[in-house]
Phi, psi and omega in degrees: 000129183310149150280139172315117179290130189086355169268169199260135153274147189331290182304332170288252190355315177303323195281303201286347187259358156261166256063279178305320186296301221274308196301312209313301186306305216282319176311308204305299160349333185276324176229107196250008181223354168329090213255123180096024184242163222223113218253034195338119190282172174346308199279328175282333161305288181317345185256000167262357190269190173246340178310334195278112152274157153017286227274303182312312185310306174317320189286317195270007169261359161275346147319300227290302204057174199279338177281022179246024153247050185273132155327146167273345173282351166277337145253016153303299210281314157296002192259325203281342178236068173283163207314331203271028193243326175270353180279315153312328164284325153318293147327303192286317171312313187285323178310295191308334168300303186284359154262337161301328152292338179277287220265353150290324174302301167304347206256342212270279197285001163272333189263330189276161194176159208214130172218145192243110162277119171270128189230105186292143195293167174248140187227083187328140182195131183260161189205176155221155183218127149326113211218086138305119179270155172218162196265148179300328174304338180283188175233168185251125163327294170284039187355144151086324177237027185261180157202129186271164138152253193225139158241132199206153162248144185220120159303160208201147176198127176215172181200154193199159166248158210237168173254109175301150184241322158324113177250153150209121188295127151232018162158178169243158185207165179213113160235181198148164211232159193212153151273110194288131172232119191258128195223354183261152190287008215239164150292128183234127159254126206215128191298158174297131139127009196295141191287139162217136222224108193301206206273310170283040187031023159223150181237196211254174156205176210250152138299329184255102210278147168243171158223126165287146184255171180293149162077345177276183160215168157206152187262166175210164159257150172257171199194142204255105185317309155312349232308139140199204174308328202306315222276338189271087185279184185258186172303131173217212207226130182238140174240167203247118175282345197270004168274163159308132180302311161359298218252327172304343166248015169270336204205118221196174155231153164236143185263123175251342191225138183295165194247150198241118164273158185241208184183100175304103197214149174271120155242150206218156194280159212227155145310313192285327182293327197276342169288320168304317173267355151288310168313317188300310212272337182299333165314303183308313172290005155297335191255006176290318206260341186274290175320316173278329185221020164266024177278311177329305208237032163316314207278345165230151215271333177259152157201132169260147163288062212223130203247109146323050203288017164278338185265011211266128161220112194262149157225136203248138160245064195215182124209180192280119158115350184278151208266084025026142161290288175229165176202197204241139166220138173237130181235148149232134196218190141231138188267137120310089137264117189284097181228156186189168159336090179287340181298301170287352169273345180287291169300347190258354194251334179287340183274321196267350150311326138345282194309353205266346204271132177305152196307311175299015166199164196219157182311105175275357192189124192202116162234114213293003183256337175248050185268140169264131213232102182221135186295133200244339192203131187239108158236091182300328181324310195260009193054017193254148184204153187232134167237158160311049198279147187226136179209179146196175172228182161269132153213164198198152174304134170301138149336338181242007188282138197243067176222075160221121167292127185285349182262351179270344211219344166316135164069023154271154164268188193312306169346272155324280184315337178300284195291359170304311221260352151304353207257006172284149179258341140310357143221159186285338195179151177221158177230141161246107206259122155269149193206097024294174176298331166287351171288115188248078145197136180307157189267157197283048134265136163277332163348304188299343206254112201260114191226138199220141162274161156189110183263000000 
C-alpha cells in the first residue's frame, strides 16, 4: 500500500527534532544571562511541522505542559544565585552599623568635653587680738604677743559752757517792728502799748513811747495782745485807731517783714546735759593731749590716747533742775598714753587672720592702717598696758582650689548644672563651655571635665 503524501516516519522526526535540540543548547551557550528568551523543547518542533498529524501533535502537547514553556533565563538566574548570597548580605549590613556605632562612640568620648570657669567670691571675715605693750624697762607677758613701747599718764585739764536743754512753755508772743510814718505838719507823739490796727482787723501795740517828727518817720517794736501763729502776718499798712479820724491817714504805720511767732519758755539743766558735757570735754582733753604732747612720740606711728576716768574730777556751776540758760563745766583728769609699732601690730594681726581662712582659700586684702585700735588693761606702775586690735580682711578660692565634685555632676544638664554651681556661696559667677557646641549635657567621665578658678 502507497505512502500517504506528507507524512513523516518516525525516525526521520527523532533525527531532525534532535538537531534543532543541539543548535537551540549550542546558541544558547553563547549567551547564558540572557534574560526572557525563550527556549523550545524538543517536542515544539513537531507541533509546528505540518508533517505531524493530528493524533502526534496531541500527544506531544499533553508532554509539554505548562512548565515546559518556563524561560530559560530564569532558571539560569536560579542556578546563578544562591541562598548564601543574602546571608552575605546580612553580614556585611550588621558590619557597617556596628562600626558606625564604634566610631560615635569613639568620637563621644574622645572629643566631647565640658569646661568650667569659676570666678570666686571675695568674702569678708574679721578677728580680734589681744597685743601686750610694754615699757623698754620691762619683760614682755606674753612672748610673741608682746610689744615694747611706751606707757605713760600726763594730767590734763578743760573746761566749757554749756546750753540747758531743759524747756518749760509760759506763754507766746509775736514781735516785729513797723514804721511810724508823720505826713502832718506837726510832731506827733505816741505813747507805749498806742494801738496799731492791720487791714484785717488785728491788732498790735508799740512798746516804746516815741515822738515823730513832722514830715519824718521812726521805726518801733511791737508786741501782739494775742499772741499766735495766726497773728504773725507779712508786710502791710497799720492805721493808728487812737488819732483824730482827721489825721489817720496822714499819720500811720508799715511793716517791711513778717512778724515772728514764739514761745515764751523757762530753761533749766537736765541730766543728759551735764553727761554731753562731760563727753564733749574728754574729747577735748584728748585732742589737748595730741596737741601738746604728740611730739613726744613721733618715733612710733600708732598712739593711743585714753582719759583715766578713775581719775576724773568734774566741776558744774550748777544742778540738775536749776533754772539756767547756760552753765559752766570743767573736767580734770589723767590721759593714758599707749604708744607702738603700728607695722609689727600689722603683722601680728594679719597672722592671726591667716589662722582663721580655711585651706581651700587664701587671704587676698588686709589693710594694717585700718586696724581699730582700743585700750583694754592699764599697770601703770609696770609700764604695762594690753590693747585691743579689732581688723578684718578679704579672702577667696585658691586657683587651685577643688571644690566641685566632678562625680556629682556627670550626665547633668546645662539646667541642672547652673544650679548646682549656684548653691556655692564661694562663687561669684561661672562660664560654661561645652564642646562641641551643640552639646548640652555634661559628659559621663569626670575626666572630660575641666574646671578652673580664675579671678
Amino acid at each position: 500500500m502507497p505512502k500517504a503524501k506528507g507524512k513523516i516516519g518516525k525516525s526521520s522526526l527523532s533525527k531532525r527534532i534532535g538537531k534543532e535540540a543541539a543548535a537551540l543548547i549550542k546558541e544558547e551557550a553563547k549567551f547564558p544571562l540572557k534574560i526572557g528568551r525563550v527556549f523550545p523543547p524538543p517536542s515544539f518542533a513537531a507541533e509546528s511541522s505540518p508533517a505531524l498529524g493530528p493524533k502526534m501533535q496531541n500527544k506531544n502537547s499533553n508532554k509539554l505542559g505548562s512548565n515546559s514553556l518556563r524561560p530559560a533565563g530564569e532558571e539560569v538566574r536560579k542556578n546563578m544565585n544562591p541562598p548564601k548570597i543574602n546571608l552575605y548580605r546580612k553580614i556585611a549590613v550588621s558590619f557597617i552599623v556596628l562600626t558606625v556605632i564604634l566610631l560615635g562612640v569613639i568620637f563621644y568620648f574622645s572629643f566631647v568635653k565640658l569646661d568650667i570657669v569659676l570666678i570666686p567670691a571675695q568674702e569678708r571675715l574679721s578677728d580680734s587680738l589681744a597685743i601686750d605693750i610694754y615699757g623698754s624697762g620691762s619683760e614682755p607677758a606674753v612672748p610673741g604677743k608682746s610689744l615694747v613701747g611706751i606707757v605713760e599718764q600726763t594730767s590734763l585739764e578743760e573746761k566749757n559752757t554749756y546750753s540747758a536743754s531743759g524747756s518749760e512753755k509760759i506763754g507766746e508772743e509775736v514781735t516785729g517792728k513797723v514804721t511810724i510814718i508823720n505826713n502832718y505838719n506837726k510832731n506827733q507823739p505816741l505813747v507805749a502799748t498806742t494801738r496799731l490796727l492791720s487791714p484785717d482787723n488785728k491788732l498790735f501795740r508799740i512798746k516804746s513811747t516815741i515822738n515823730v517828727p513832722a514830715g519824718g518817720s521812726q521805726e518801733v517794736e511791737i508786741y501782739a495782745d494775742e499772741p499766735s501763729a495766726e497773728i504773725a502776718i507779712g508786710p502791710t499798712k497799720f492805721t493808728i485807731p487812737g488819732l483824730w479820724a482827721g489825721l489817720q491817714d496822714k499819720i500811720y504805720a508799715e511793716s517791711k517783714e513778717k512778724f515772728v511767732y514764739g514761745e515764751q519758755a523757762k530753761k533749766y539743766i537736765q541730766q543728759s546735759d551735764l553727761d554731753e558735757a562731760a563727753k564733749d570735754l574728754k574729747r577735748s582733753l584728748l585732742e589737748k593731749a595730741k596737741k601738746e604732747i604728740g611730739e613726744n612720740y613721733k618715733g612710733y606711728n600708732e598712739v593711743i590716747y585714753s582719759v583715766d576716768e578713775n581719775t576724773m574730777s568734774t566741776e558744774v556751776n550748777g544742778k540738775v533742775g536749776e533754772e539756767k540758760d547756760k552753765f559752766d563745766v570743767s573736767l580734770k583728769a589723767m590721759v593714758t598714753i599707749v604708744a607702738f609699732s603700728g607695722g609689727e601690730a600689722g603683722k601680728m594681726a594679719q597672722g592671726k587672720l591667716g589662722e582663721v581662712v580655711p585651706d581651700n582659700k587664701e587671704l587676698i586684702e588686709f589693710k594694717p592702717e585700718e586696724i581699730s585700735y582700743e585700750l583694754k588693761n592699764l599697770d601703770i606702775s609696770q609700764s604695762r598696758a594690753t590693747i585691743n586690735a579689732t581688723f578684718e580682711g578679704k579672702m577667696s578660692l585658691k586657683s587651685e582650689a577643688d571644690i566641685i565634685d566632678r562625680q556629682k555632676i556627670v550626665n547633668l544638664t546645662r539646667e541642672q548644672l547652673e544650679d548646682y554651681l549656684s548653691g556655692f556661696k564661694e562663687i561669684a559667677g561661672y562660664e560654661i563651655n561645652f564642646f562641641p557646641s551643640f552639646v548640652d549635657k555634661v559628659p559621663n567621665l569626670a575626666d572630660r571635665i575641666k574646671i578652673e578658678v580664675r579671678r
